[in-house]
C-alpha positions, 0 to 999 in steps of 0.5 A, a space after each residue: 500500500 505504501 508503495 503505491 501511495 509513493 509510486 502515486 505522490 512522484 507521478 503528481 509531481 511529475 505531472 505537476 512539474 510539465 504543466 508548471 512548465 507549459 504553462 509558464 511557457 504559455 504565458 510567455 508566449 501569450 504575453 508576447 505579440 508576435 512581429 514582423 521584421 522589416 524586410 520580411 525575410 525567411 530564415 530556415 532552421 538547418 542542425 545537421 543539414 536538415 532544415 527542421 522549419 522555416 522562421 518568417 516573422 518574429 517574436 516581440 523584438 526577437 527577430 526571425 535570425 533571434 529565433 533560429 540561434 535560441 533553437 539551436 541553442 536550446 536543443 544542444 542544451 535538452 541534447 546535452 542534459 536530457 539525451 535523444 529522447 522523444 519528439 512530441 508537439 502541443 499547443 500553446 495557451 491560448 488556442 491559435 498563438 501557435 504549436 511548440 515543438 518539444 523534445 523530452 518534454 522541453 520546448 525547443 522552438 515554436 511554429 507561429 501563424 506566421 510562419 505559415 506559407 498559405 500561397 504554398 498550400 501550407 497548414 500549420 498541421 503539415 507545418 508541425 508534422 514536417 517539424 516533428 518528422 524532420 527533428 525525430 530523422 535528426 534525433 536517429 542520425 545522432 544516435 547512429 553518429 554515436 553508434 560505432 558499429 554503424 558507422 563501421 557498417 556505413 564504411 563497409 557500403 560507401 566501400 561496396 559501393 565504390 567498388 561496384 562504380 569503378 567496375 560499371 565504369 570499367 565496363 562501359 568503357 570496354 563497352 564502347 568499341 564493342 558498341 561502335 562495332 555492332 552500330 557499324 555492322 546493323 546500323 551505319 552499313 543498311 542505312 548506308 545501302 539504303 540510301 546509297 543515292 542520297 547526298 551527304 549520306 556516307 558511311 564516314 557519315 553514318 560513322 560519326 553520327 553513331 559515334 556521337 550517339 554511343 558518346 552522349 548514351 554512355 555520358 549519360 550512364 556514368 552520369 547515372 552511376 554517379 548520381 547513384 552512387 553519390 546519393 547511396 554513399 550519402 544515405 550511410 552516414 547521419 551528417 550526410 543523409 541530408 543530402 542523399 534525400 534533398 538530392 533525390 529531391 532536387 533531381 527529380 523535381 528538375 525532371 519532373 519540372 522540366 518534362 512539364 515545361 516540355 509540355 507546357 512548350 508544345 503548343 508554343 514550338 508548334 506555332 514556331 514550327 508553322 512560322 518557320 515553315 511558312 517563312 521557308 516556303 516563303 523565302 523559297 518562292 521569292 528566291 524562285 522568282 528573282 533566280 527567273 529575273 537574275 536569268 533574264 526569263 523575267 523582266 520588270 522596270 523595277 528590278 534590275 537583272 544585276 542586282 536581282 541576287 542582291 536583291 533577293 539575299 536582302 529580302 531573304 534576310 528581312 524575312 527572316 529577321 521578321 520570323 525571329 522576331 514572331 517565333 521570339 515570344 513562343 520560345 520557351 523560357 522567352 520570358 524569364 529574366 535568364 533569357 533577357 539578359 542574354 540578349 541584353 548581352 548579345 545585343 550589346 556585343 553585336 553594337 559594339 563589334 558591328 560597327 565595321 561590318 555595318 560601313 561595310 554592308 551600306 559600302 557594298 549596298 551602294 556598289 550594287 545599286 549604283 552599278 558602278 560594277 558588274 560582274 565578268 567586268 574588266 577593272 583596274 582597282 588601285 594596283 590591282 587588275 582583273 575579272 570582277 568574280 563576285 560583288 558581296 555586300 560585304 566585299 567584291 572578289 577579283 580574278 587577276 591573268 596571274 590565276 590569284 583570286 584579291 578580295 577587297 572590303 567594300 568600304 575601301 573599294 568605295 574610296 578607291 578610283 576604279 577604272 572600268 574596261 569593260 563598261 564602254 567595251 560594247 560598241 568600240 573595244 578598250 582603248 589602251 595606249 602605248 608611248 614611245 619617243 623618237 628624236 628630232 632627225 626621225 620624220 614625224 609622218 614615218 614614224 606615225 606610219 610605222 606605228 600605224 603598221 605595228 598595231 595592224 600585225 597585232 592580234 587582237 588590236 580592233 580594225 574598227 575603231 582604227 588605230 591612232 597616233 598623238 604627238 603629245 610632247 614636243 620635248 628637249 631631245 624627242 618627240 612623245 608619240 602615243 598609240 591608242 589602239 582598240 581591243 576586243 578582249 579587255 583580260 587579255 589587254 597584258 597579252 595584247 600591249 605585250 605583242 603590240 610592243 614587240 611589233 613596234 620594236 620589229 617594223 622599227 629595226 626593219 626600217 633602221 629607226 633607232 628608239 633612242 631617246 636619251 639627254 646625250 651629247 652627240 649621236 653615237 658613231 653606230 647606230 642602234 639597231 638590231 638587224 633582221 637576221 639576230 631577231 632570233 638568235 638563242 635561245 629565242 625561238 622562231 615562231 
């Protein structure tokens, strides 16, 4: 009887020693108005990496930051003092101040109403189920962070563990060729004798795209295996299982919101495609159109023959610039902050390096459109002569006689002095020139005659305009002579002048005409001349 009247009087003062406790605690916190920090930040609860709850307002002047450091402070002391022991939660007085999260019996922190994330779909009770939950996970883990042989346990996976890695990475890796070579056999070779006849189907083709394949399939298996890995190793350990569940988390939260994103994608990327398609079609017809015109199958008064390709590259480039803009709001991800940046970003860079290749676009643009060349014409730009090959917007290519092909940017073109062969050509050749100068004892009429004659044994000198001859100077010693002559092929002007010159030299020395003119002081005793019989002496050759 005695026992029981004992056993009764420490149960009372027990019982009477938790409700002291509570309700002190109560009226504390009943006598306290709750506060909201200025800048409404949400400090998490985080001991041994798991976050036990989330403080977003706080408690009289004690901020949100004062509620987490008290927590953690007074759950070491109730671990120090009390040991692991049970997780329970209770009400505090009055009704609807907030719940308290206890330990052994001992408040370590309390989850307030406004701690509560309503626009999230929290309550308080899922609010103090996660608390309890989360601090019982941590209550095991420091329990088995003072268990030796769980720990020794633990070691023995991570080790396990390892091993199975290296031996799965080890496999792939010898897997890799065996793949390539099976791909080869029943892949890349039918697909290749399929589609034998079709352009850029090749079997060093097929081989690199499989080889592509194989890499970014086994890439994604070692990514596999170390995820795995990572989040069993993790699992093991109490300080670190934390990290095995946020991972699992994480991972597959990203997937699942990226597979949803994907969805919510489809019907933006379907009308992006219809952009694009339309805009193919689009572009496909226009090019149709001036390709007849480049041709000479189509003719208007508004578009010109030479600038119908500039035109339709132009044209091509505005349409497409006018699609981007239209698919721009479709893409995914067109609005979030990330993908304005980097366009803010592009933008900037493509200002500040387009300067050059916008002077020379607007140099190219008024070359087109101005005519001022054409392509197949024969020019003289600066030093350089020849063929006019292409007229970019960006730069013209010259063909030169010694097989070199001169790109010139537009921008220095346009301040250069062109000189067009090929322009005036039509109807009377090229007119080209050579000088020569001939002393006072020469008759000016024998001499005009026999460069009249030397221009008629010249291939490729036109009959029509006929050459002429202009006494142009009546210097000191001689007299300046120039031939102007027309030809009929102004790219092979080099080649033309080149006989023309030796058939002066020829009809001169056959009728003694030396062609001398130095400053001198007297004649020479002998004349000048190079008799007919030496014109081919070696190594010339006679034609």
């Amino acid at each position: 009887m005695m026992r029981k009247i004992v056993g009764l009087i420490c149960i009372l003062l027990m019982a009477w020693t938790s409700l002291a406790y509570a309700a002190e605690a109560n009226s504390i916190l009943a006598n306290t108005e709750v506060s909201q920090n200025e800048d409404n930040e949400a400090l998490p609860l985080t001991v041994d990496n798991r976050t036990l709850a989330v403080f977003r307002v706080g408690i009289s002047s004690y901020t949100q930051r004062d509620r987490v450091e008290a927590a953690k402070l007074r759950l070491a002391r109730i671990i120090k003092t009390k040991g692991l022991g049970k997780v329970s939660s209770m009400p505090v007085i009055p009704p609807g101040v907030g719940m308290a999260i206890l330990l052994d019996g001992q408040m370590v922190f309390t989850i307030q109403p406004g701690d509560i994330n309503e626009l999230a779909g929290e309550t308080m009770p899922s609010a103090v189920e996660r608390a309890t939950e989360q601090l019982s996970l941590l209550i095991n883990d420091r329990r088995e962070l003072n268990n030796p042989k769980q720990l020794l346990f633990a070691g023995l996976h991570t080790l396990v563990a390892s091993v199975v890695l290296f031996l799965g990475l080890w496999i792939l890796s010898r897997a890799r060729p065996r793949m390539l070579k099976l791909g080869h056999s029943y892949l890349a070779l039918p697909i290749a004798r399929i589609a034998k006849n079709t352009v850029g189907v090749t079997i060093a083709s097929l081989n690199q795209s499989l080889q592509w394949v194989v890499r970014i399939f086994l890439g994604l298996l070692i990514l596999s295996l170390l995820y795995s890995w990572a989040s069993y190793v993790f699992l093991q350990f109490p300080l670190t299982r934390a990290w095995s569940e946020n991972l699992n988390v994480t991972i597959f939260g990203f997937l699942s919101k990226a597979g949803l994103a994907v969805l919510d994608a489809v019907p933006g990327l379907l009308v992006v495609a219809f952009i694009v398609v339309c805009t193919r079609y689009l572009s496909m017809l226009m090019a149709f159109f001036f390709n007849r015109i480049e041709r000479g199958e189509l003719s208007f008064a508004w578009f010109d023959r030479d600038t119908a390709g500039t035109t339709r590259r132009i044209l091509s480039v505005l349409i497409w610039l006018l699609a981007l803009a239209m698919i721009y709001p479709y893409l995914p991800g067109a609005n979030t902050e990330a993908f304005k940046g980097l366009s803010v970003i592009v933008g900037l860079m493509v200002s500040l390096g387009a300067s050059s290749v916008v002077g020379q676009f607007a140099s190219g643009f008024i070359l087109v459109y101005s005519k001022s060349l054409k392509q197949g014409e024969f020019v003289q730009i600066g030093n350089t002569e020849g063929t006019v090959a292409h007229i970019g917007l960006f730069a013209t290519k010259i063909h030169t006689n010694l097989r070199e092909e001169i790109s010139i940017p537009n921008s220095v073109l346009f301040g250069q002095n062109v000189v067009n062969y090929s322009r005036l050509a039509t109807n009377g050749g090229v007119i080209s020139q050579i000088v020569v100068t001939i002393g006072y004892d020469v008759a000016w009429r024998q001499v005009e005659a026999m460069l009249l004659m030397a221009a008629q044994q010249t291939a490729g000198v036109r009959a029509d305009p006929p050459p002429r001859v202009f006494q142009t100077g009546l210097l000191d010693f001689y007299v300046e002579y120039h031939l102007r002559v027309a030809l009929d092929e102004p790219q092979r002007r080099m080649e033309i002048l080149h006989d023309l010159n030796g058939k002066v030299q020829d009809v001169f020395n056959t009728y003694g005409i030396q062609i001398m003119s130095p400053n001198y002081r007297s004649d020479p005793e002998h004349e000048k001349l190079v008799p007919v019989e030496q014109w081919y002496r070696e190594p010339a050759k006679k034609e």
